[in-house]
C-alpha positions as CSV (number, residue, x, y, z in Angstrom):
1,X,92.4,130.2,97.0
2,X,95.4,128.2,95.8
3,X,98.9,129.9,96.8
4,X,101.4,130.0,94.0
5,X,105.4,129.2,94.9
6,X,108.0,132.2,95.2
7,X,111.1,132.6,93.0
8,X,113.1,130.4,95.5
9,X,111.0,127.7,94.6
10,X,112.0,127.9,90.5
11,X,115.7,128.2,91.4
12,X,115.3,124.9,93.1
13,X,113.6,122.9,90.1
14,X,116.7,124.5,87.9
15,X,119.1,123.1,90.0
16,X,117.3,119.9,90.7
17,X,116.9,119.9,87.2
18,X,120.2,120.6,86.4
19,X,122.0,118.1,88.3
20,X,120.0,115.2,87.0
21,X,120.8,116.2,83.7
22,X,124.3,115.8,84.3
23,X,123.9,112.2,86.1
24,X,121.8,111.0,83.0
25,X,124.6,112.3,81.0
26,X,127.2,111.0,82.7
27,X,125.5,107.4,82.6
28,X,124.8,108.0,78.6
29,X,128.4,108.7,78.4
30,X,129.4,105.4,80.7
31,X,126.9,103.6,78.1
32,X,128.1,104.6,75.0
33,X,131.5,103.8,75.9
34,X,131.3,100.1,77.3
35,X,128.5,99.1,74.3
36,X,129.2,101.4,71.4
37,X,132.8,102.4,71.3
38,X,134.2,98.5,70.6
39,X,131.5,97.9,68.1
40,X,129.9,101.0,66.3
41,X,130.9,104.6,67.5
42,X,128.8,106.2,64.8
43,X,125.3,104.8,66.0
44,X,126.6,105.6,69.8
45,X,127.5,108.9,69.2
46,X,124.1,109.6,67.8
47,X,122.2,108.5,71.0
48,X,124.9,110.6,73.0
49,X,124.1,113.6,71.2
50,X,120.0,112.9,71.1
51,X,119.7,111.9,74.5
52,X,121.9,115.4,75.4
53,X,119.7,117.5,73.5
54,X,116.2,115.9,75.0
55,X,118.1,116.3,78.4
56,X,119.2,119.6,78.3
57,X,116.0,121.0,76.8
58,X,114.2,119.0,79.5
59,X,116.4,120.3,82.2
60,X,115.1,124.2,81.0
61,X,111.4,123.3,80.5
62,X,110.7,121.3,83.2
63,X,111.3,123.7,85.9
64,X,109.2,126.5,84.5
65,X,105.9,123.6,83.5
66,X,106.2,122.8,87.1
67,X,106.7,125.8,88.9
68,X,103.4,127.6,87.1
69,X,101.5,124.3,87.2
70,X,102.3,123.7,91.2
71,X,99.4,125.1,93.7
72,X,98.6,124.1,97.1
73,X,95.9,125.2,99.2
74,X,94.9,124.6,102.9
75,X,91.8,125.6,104.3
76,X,89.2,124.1,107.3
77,X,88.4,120.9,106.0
78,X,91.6,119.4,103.5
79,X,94.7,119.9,102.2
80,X,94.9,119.8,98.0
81,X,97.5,119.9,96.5
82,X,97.7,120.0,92.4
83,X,101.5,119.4,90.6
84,X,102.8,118.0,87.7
85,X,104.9,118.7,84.1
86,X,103.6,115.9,81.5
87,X,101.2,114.4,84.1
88,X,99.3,116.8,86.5
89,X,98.3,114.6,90.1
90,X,96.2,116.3,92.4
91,X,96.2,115.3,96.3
92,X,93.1,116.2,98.6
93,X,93.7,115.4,102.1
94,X,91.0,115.7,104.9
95,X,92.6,117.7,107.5
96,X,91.2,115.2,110.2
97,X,93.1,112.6,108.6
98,X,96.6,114.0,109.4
99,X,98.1,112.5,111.9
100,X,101.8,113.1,111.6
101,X,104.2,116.6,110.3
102,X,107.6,116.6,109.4
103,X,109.7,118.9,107.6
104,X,112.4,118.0,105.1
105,X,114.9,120.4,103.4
106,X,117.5,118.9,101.2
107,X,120.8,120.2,100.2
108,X,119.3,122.1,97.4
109,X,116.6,123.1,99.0
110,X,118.9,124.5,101.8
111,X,120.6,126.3,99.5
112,X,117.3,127.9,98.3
113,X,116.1,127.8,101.3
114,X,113.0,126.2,100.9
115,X,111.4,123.2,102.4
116,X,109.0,120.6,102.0
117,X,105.9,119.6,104.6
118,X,104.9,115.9,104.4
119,X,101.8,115.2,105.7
120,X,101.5,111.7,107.1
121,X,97.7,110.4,107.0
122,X,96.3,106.2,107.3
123,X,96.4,105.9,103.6
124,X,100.2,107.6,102.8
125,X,102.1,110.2,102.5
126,X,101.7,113.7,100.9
127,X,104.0,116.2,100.3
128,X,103.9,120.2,100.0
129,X,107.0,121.2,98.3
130,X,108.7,124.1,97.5
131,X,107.8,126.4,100.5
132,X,110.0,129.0,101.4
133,X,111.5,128.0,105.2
134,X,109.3,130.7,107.1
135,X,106.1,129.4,105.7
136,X,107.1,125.9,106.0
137,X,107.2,126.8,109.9
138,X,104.2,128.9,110.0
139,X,102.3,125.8,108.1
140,X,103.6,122.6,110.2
141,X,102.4,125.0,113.4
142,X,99.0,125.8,112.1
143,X,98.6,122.4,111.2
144,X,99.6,120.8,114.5
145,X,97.6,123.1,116.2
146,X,94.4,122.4,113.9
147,X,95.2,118.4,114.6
148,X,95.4,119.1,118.3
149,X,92.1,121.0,118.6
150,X,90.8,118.3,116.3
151,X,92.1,115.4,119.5
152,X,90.8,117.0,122.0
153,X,87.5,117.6,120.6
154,X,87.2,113.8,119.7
155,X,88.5,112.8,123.3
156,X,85.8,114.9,124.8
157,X,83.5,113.3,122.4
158,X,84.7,110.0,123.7
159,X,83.9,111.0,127.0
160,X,80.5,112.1,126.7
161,X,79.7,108.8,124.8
162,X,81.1,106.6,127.5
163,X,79.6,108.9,130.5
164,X,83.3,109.6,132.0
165,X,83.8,105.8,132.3
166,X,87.9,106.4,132.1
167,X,90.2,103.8,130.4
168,X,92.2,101.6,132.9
169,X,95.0,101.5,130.8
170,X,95.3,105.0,129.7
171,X,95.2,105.5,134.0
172,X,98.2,103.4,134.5
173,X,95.8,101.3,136.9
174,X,96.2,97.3,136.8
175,X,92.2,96.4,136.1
176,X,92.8,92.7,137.9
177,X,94.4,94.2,140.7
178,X,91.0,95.8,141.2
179,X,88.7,92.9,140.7
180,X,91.1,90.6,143.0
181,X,90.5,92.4,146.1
């Protein structure tokens, strides 16, 4: 079943939301006055104000499309992850394939106090976002522990398909050495 995100999670998107807009707007602003202002203030002043309204009403949509289209879910065998606001992307990742955890807070998400799990596998990175810091923790462990059962069953694997032959260089022993005396 897919877990939803908590309130904490929304109030980041607003504020991530929220200080983009004012970047974008600051830029638009920087814009209009080194093009428009020596030759044609009218036109300029238009974009300003159409670009502000698109941004601002981006700024309070955005957050809420995202928040209620974000799920995650982690069971057994993968990790899927389904986000998105005009495009919705969906992430499966076979839990086998993980092999590196790390998790990120920014200063919003600090402030929130949420945090983010990316998942490192061969093929890239994958990120579960918006987790509230407790579950981040309780995640990242349940996951390293799943990848570490996962190792050692694959080593013992290796072992029975080799019949205990061990790996020289894993032993720290110098295989010409041997064959020399």
């Amino acid at each position: 079943m897919y877990e939803k995100l908590s309130k904490r999670a929304l109030k980041n998107m607003y504020m991530a939301a929220g200080f983009a807009t004012v970047v974008y707007l600051i830029i638009a602003l920087v814009v209009e006055l080194a093009i428009f202002i020596p030759n044609n203030l009218t036109i300029g002043t238009v974009i300003l104000v159409i670009v502000t309204i698109l941004m601002v009403i981006n700024c309070i949509v955005s957050p809420v499309f995202r928040f209620h289209r974000y799920r995650y879910k982690i069971d057994d065998e993968c990790i899927d992850i389904v986000e998105g606001y005009i495009f919705v992307e969906r992430n499966i990742v076979p839990i086998e394939r993980l092999h590196k955890l790390q998790i990120q807070r920014g200063p919003f998400d600090k402030i929130c106090k949420v945090a983010k799990i990316v998942v490192t596998t061969a093929g890239g990175d994958v990120v579960i976002r918006f987790l509230d810091e407790e579950k981040a923790e309780n995640i990242a462990e349940n996951l390293k522990s799943r990848i570490n059962k996962i190792a050692v069953c694959q080593r013992e694997a290796d072992i029975q398909k080799n019949g205990d032959v061990l790996d020289h260089e894993t032993q720290g022993i110098n295989v010409k050495k041997l064959d020399d005396k």
